[in-house]
N, CA, C and O atoms as a GROMACS GRO file, in nm:
protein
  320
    1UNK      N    1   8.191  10.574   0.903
    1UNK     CA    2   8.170  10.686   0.990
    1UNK      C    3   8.297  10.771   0.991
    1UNK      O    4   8.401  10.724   0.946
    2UNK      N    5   8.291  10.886   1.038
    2UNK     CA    6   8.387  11.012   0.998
    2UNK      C    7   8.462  11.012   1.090
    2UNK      O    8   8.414  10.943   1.180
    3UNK      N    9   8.616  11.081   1.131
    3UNK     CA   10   8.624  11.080   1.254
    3UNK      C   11   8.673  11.253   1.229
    3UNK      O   12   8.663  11.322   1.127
    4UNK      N   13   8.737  11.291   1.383
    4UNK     CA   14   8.720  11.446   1.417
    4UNK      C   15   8.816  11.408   1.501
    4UNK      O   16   8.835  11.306   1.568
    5UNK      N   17   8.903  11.563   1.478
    5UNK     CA   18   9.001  11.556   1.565
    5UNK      C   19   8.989  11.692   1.626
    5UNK      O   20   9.001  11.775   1.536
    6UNK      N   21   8.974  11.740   1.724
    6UNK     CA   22   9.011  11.856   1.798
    6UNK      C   23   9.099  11.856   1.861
    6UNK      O   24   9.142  11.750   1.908
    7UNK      N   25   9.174  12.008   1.889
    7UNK     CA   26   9.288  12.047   1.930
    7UNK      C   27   9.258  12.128   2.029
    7UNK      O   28   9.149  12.184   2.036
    8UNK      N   29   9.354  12.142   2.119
    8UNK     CA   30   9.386  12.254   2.200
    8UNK      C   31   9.274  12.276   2.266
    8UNK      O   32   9.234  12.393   2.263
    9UNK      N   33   9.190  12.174   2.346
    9UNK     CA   34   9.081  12.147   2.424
    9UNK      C   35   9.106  12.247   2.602
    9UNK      O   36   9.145  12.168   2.688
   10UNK      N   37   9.097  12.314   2.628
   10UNK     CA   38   9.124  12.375   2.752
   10UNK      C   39   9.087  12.226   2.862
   10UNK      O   40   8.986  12.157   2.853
   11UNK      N   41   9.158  12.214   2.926
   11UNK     CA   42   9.142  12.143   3.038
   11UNK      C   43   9.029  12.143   3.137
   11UNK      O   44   8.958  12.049   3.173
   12UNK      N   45   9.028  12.241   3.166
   12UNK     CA   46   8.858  12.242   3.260
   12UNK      C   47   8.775  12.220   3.189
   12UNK      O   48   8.672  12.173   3.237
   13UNK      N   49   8.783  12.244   3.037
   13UNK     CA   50   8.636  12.235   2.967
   13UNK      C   51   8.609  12.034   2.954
   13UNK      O   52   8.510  11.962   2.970
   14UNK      N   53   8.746  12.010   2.922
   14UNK     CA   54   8.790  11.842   2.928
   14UNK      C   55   8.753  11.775   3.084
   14UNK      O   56   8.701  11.674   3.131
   15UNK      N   57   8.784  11.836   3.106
   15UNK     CA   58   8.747  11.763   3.274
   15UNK      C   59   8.597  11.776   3.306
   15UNK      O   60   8.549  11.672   3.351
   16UNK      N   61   8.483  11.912   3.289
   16UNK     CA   62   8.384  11.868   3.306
   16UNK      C   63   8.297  11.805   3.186
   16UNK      O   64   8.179  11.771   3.188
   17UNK      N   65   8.393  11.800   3.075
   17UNK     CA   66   8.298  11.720   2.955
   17UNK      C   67   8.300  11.560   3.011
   17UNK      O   68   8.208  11.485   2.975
   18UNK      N   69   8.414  11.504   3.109
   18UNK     CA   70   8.433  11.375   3.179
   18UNK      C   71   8.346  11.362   3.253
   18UNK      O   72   8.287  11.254   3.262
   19UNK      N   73   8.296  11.517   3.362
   19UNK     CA   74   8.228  11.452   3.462
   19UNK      C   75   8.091  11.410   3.429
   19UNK      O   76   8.011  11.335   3.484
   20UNK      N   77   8.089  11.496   3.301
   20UNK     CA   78   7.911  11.490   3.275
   20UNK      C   79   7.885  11.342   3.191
   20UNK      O   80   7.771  11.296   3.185
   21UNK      N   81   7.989  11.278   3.133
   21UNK     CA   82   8.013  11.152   3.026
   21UNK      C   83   7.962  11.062   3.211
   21UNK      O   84   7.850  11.010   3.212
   22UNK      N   85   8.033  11.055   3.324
   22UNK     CA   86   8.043  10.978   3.391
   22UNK      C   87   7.894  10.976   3.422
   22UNK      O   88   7.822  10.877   3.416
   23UNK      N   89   7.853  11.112   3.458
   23UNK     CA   90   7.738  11.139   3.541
   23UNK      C   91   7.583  11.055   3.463
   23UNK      O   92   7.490  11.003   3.526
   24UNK      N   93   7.598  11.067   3.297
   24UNK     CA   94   7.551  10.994   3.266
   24UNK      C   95   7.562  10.875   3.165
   24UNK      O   96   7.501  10.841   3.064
   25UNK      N   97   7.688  10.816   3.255
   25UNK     CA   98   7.753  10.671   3.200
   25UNK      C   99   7.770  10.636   3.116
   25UNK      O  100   7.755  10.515   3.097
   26UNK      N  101   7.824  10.747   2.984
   26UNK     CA  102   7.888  10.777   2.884
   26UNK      C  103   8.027  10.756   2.865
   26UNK      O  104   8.087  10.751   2.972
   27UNK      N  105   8.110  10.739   2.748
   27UNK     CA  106   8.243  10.764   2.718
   27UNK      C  107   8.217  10.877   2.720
   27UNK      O  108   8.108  10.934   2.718
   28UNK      N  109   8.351  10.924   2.725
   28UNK     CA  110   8.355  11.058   2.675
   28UNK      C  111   8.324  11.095   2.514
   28UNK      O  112   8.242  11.175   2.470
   29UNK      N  113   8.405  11.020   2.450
   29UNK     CA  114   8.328  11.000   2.309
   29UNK      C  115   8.218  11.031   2.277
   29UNK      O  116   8.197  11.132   2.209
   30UNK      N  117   8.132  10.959   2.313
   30UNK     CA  118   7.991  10.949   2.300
   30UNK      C  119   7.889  11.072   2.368
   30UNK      O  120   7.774  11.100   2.336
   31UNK      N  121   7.992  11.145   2.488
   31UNK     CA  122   7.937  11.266   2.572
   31UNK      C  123   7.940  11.356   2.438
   31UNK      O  124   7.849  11.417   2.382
   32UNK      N  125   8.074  11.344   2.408
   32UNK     CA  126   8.050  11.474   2.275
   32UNK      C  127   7.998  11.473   2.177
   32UNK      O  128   7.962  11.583   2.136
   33UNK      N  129   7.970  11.358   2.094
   33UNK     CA  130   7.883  11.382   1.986
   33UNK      C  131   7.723  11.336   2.026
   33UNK      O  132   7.647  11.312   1.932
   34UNK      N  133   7.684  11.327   2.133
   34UNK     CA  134   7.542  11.373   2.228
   34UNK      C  135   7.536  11.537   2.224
   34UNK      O  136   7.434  11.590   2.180
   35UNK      N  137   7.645  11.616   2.270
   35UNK     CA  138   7.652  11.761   2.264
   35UNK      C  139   7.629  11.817   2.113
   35UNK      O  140   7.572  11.924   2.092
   36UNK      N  141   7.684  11.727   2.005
   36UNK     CA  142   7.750  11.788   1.908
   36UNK      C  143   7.583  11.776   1.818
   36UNK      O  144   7.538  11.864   1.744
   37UNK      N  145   7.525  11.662   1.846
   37UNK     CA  146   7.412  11.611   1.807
   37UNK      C  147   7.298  11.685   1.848
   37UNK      O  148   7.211  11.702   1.762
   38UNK      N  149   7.280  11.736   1.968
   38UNK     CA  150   7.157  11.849   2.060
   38UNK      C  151   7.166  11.956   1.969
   38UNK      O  152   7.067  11.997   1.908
   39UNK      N  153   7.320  12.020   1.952
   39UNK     CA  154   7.372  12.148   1.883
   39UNK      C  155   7.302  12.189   1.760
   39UNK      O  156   7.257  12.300   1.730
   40UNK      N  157   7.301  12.062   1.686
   40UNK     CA  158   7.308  12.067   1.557
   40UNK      C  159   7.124  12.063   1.496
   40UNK      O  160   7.074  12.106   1.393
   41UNK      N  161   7.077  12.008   1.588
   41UNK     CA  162   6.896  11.991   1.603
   41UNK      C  163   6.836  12.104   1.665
   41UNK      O  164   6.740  12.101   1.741
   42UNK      N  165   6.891  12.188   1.633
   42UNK     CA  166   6.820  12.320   1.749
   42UNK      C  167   6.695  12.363   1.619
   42UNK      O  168   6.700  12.361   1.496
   43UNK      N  169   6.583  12.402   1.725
   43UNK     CA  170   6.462  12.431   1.648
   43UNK      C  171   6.481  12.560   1.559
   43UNK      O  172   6.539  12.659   1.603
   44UNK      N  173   6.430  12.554   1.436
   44UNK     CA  174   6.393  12.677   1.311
   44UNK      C  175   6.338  12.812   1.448
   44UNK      O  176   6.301  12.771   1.558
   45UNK      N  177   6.341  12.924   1.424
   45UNK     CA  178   6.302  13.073   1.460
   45UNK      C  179   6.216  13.082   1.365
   45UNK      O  180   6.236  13.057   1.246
   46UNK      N  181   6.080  13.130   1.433
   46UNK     CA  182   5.980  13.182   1.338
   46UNK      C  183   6.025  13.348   1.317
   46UNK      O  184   5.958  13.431   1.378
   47UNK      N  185   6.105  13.383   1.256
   47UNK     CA  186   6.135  13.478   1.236
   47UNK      C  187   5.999  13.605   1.233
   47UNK      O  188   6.028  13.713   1.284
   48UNK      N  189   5.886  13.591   1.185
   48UNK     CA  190   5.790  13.668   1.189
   48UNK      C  191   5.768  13.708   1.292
   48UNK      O  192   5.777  13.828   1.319
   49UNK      N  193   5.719  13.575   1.415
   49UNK     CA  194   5.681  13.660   1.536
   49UNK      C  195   5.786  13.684   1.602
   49UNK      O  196   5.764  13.762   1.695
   50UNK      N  197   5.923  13.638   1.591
   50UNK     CA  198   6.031  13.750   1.701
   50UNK      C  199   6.031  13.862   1.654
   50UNK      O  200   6.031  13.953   1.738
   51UNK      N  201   6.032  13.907   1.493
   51UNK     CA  202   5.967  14.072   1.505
   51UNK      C  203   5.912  14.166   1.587
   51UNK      O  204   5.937  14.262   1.659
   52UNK      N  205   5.787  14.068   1.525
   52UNK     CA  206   5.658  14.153   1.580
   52UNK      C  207   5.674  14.121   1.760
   52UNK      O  208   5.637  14.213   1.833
   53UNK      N  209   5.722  14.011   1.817
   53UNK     CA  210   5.741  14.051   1.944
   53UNK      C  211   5.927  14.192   2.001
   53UNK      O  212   5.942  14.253   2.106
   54UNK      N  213   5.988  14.190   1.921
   54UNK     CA  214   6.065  14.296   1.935
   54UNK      C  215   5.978  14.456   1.852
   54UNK      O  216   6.038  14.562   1.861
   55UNK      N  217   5.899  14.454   1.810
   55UNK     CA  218   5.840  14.582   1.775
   55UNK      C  219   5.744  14.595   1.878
   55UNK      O  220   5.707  14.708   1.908
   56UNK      N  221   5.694  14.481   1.945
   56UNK     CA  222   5.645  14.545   2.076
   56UNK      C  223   5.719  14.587   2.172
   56UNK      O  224   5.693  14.681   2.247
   57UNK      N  225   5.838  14.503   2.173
   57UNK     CA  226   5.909  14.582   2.319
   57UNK      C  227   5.993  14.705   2.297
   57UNK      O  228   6.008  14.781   2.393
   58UNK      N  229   6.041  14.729   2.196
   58UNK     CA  230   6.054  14.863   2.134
   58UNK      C  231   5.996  14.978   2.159
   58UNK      O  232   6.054  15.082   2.189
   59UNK      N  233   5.870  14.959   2.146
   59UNK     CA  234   5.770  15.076   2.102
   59UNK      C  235   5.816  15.214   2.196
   59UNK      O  236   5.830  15.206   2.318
   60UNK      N  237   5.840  15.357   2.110
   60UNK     CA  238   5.903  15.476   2.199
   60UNK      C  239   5.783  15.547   2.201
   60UNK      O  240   5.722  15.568   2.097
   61UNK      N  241   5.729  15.602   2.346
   61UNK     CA  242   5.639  15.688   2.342
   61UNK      C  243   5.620  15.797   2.234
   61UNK      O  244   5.732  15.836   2.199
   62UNK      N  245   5.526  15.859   2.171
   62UNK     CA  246   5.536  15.950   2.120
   62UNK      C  247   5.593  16.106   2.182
   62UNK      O  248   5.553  16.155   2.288
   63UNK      N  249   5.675  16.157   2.107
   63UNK     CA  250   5.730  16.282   2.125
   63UNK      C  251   5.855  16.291   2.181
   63UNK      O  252   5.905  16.395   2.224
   64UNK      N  253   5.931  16.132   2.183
   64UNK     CA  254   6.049  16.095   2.228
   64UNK      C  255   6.148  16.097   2.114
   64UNK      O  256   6.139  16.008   2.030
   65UNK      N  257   6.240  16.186   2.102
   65UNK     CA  258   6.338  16.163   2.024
   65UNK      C  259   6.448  16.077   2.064
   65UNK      O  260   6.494  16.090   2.177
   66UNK      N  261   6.504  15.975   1.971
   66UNK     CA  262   6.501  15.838   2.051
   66UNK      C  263   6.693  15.882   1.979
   66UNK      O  264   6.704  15.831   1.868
   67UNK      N  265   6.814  15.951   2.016
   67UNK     CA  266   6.942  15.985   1.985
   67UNK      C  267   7.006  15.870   2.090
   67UNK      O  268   6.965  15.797   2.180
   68UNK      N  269   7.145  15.902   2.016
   68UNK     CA  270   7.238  15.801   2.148
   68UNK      C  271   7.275  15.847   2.259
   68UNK      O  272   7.324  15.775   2.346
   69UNK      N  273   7.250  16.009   2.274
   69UNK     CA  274   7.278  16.032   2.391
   69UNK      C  275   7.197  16.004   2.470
   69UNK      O  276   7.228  16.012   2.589
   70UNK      N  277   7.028  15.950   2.424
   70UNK     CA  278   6.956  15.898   2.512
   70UNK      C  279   6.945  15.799   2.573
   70UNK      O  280   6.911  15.789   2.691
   71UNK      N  281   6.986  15.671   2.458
   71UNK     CA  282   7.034  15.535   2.449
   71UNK      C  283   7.126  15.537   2.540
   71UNK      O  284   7.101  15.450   2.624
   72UNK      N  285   7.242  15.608   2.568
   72UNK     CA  286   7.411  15.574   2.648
   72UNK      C  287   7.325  15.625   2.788
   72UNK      O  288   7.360  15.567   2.890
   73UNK      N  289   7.188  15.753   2.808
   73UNK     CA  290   7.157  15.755   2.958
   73UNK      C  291   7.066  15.607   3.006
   73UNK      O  292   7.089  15.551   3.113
   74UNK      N  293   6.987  15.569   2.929
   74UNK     CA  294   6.870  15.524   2.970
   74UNK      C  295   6.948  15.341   3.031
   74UNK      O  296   6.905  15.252   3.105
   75UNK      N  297   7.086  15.360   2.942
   75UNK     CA  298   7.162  15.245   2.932
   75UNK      C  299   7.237  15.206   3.049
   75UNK      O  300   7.245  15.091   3.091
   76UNK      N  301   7.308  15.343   3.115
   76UNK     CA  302   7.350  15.369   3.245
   76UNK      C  303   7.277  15.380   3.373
   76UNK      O  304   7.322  15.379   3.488
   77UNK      N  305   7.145  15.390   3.328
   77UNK     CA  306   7.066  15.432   3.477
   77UNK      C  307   7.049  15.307   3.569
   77UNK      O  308   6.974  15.217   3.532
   78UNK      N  309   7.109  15.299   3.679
   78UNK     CA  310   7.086  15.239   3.798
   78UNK      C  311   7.216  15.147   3.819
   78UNK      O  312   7.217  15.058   3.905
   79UNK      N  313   7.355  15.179   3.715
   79UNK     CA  314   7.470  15.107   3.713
   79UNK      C  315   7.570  15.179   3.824
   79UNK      O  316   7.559  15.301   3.822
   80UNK      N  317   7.654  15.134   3.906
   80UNK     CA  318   7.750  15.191   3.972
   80UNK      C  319   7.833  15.257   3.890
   80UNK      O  320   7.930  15.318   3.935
   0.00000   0.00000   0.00000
């Protein structure tokens, strides 16, 4: 088996990678390559239908000229 060394771990991120190893009665060791293991199994994207579901939410009324100065208003509206 391989081993891994990481560096320069920020401390809070170290401290709750502990609490969650404790929480479910893990080393810490073993907390991270559980994380590293979830990471790495993430499901395929049917790339087809996130298209076709972003060409639905897209869709610009007709007779809308769709520029960035429209994009930078429609982007701002309701921001302080």
């Amino acid at each position: 088996m391989a081993t891994l060394t990481i560096k320069n771990i920020p401390e809070p991120l170290v401290k709750r990678l502990k609490q969650q190893a404790a929480a479910h009665r893990r080393s810490l060791n073993f907390e991270v390559i559980s994380y590293l293991e979830q990471m790495t199994h993430s499901v395929p994207v049917d790339a087809e239908a996130l298209l076709a579901r972003a060409r639905v939410l897209r869709r610009i009324p007709k007779g809308i000229r769709l520029t960035d100065r429209l994009l930078h208003e429609l982007k701002v509206v309701g921001r302080p």
